[in-house]
C-alpha angles and dihedrals in degrees: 000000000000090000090049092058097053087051096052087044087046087051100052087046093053092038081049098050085044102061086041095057083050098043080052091047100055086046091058091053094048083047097051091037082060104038086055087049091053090048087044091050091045098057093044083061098044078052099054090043092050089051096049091050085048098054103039084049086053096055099036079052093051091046096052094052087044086052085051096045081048098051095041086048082058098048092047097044081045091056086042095051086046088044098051086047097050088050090046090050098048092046088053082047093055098040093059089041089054098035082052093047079049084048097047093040088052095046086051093053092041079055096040087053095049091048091047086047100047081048091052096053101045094051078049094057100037089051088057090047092049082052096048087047092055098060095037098066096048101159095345084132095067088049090060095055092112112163095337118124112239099255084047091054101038091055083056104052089048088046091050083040093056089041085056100043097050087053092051095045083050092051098048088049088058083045091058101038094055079042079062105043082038086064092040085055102045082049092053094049102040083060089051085048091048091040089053087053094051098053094048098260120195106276102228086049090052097048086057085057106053092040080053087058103043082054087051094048092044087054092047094060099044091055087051092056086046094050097048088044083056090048097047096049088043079057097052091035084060100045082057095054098048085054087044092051087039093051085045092062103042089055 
């Protein structure tokens, strides 16, 4: 009886220690279960940490390159800006320096022309001297004979005669030679007149020009008539001394 009763004891305590292994054992799993879940948990949120940095450093990353776009947009529209100036600048530069070398070209040919002009008008007026003086001496020559003998005056008219006629010849040559840089001049100037036309003149400038011109070309011809005056009476001056020298020789 005795040794039934120890086995049935034995049997709850087994059967006890039993249950309570398995009770331990399910709270284990729930433990561990939770225990998973919290680590779980734990990393989702790690993840979602490490996105957020990620993208915050992304876009921090892609502001900063647009800053820098940006500021490189603003240096290059600067040195633009600079460059455009500086070429401004030296365009506005040109253009005085060219519109002074114009100035400076005009003023010279305004100068050339005086000067052509003033040497028009004195060979003009020496020709017409030289002229004057012609027909003034006549036989002026004969008056001023005074204790000469006739071959020895005569020697020395044709000698002053020759004298005369050498300076007049050299005159008319000057005379020729500012006709030529005259016409040089008026054809100069005529293109500078054509050119200011072309590139739309002031009106008014152009008129002066061309009333400029029209007084060139007046002076011009009237140095031409002078000069072949001048010719024609060298011509005959020189006719009279060849009979002069001829008549000499005969007496």
């Amino acid at each position: 009886m005795k040794r039934i009763f120890l086995a049935t004891l034995l049997s709850f305590a087994f059967i006890a220690v039993g249950q309570a292994q398995s009770k331990g054992k399910g709270k284990g799993k729930e433990k561990a279960k939770e225990m998973r879940e919290k680590a779980n948990e734990r990393a989702e949120e790690e993840r979602e940490n490490a996105e957020e940095t990620a993208e915050y450093e992304q876009e921090k990353a892609k502001k900063k390159v647009k800053e820098k776009e940006q500021e490189a947009r603003e240096k290059g529209k600067d040195k633009a800006k600079e460059a455009r100036e500086k070429g401004k600048d030296k365009a506005e530069d040109e253009r005085e320096r060219m519109e002074d070398e114009a100035e400076d070209a005009r003023d010279r040919a305004e100068d050339a022309r005086e000067r052509e002009n003033e040497a028009m008008e004195d060979a003009r007026e020496r020709n017409e001297k030289v002229d004057k003086g012609y027909k003034g001496k006549g036989n002026a020559y004969g008056r001023d004979k005074g204790d000469m003998s006739g071959r020895e005056f005569g020697q020395y008219r044709a000698s002053q005669a020759r004298e005369k006629l050498a300076e007049t010849e050299a005159a008319l040559e000057e005379d020729e030679r500012t006709l030529r840089r005259g016409r040089t001049a008026l054809d100069e100037a005529r293109e500078r007149v054509k050119k200011a036309k072309e590139t739309g003149e002031d009106q008014a400038v152009i008129s002066k020009k061309e009333e400029k011109l029209t007084e060139m070309e007046t002076k011009l011809k009237e140095l031409e008539e002078s000069i072949q005056k001048g010719k024609d009476k060298l011509r005959e001056k020189k006719e009279q001394l060849k009979k002069m020298e001829e008549t000499e020789k005969q007496e």
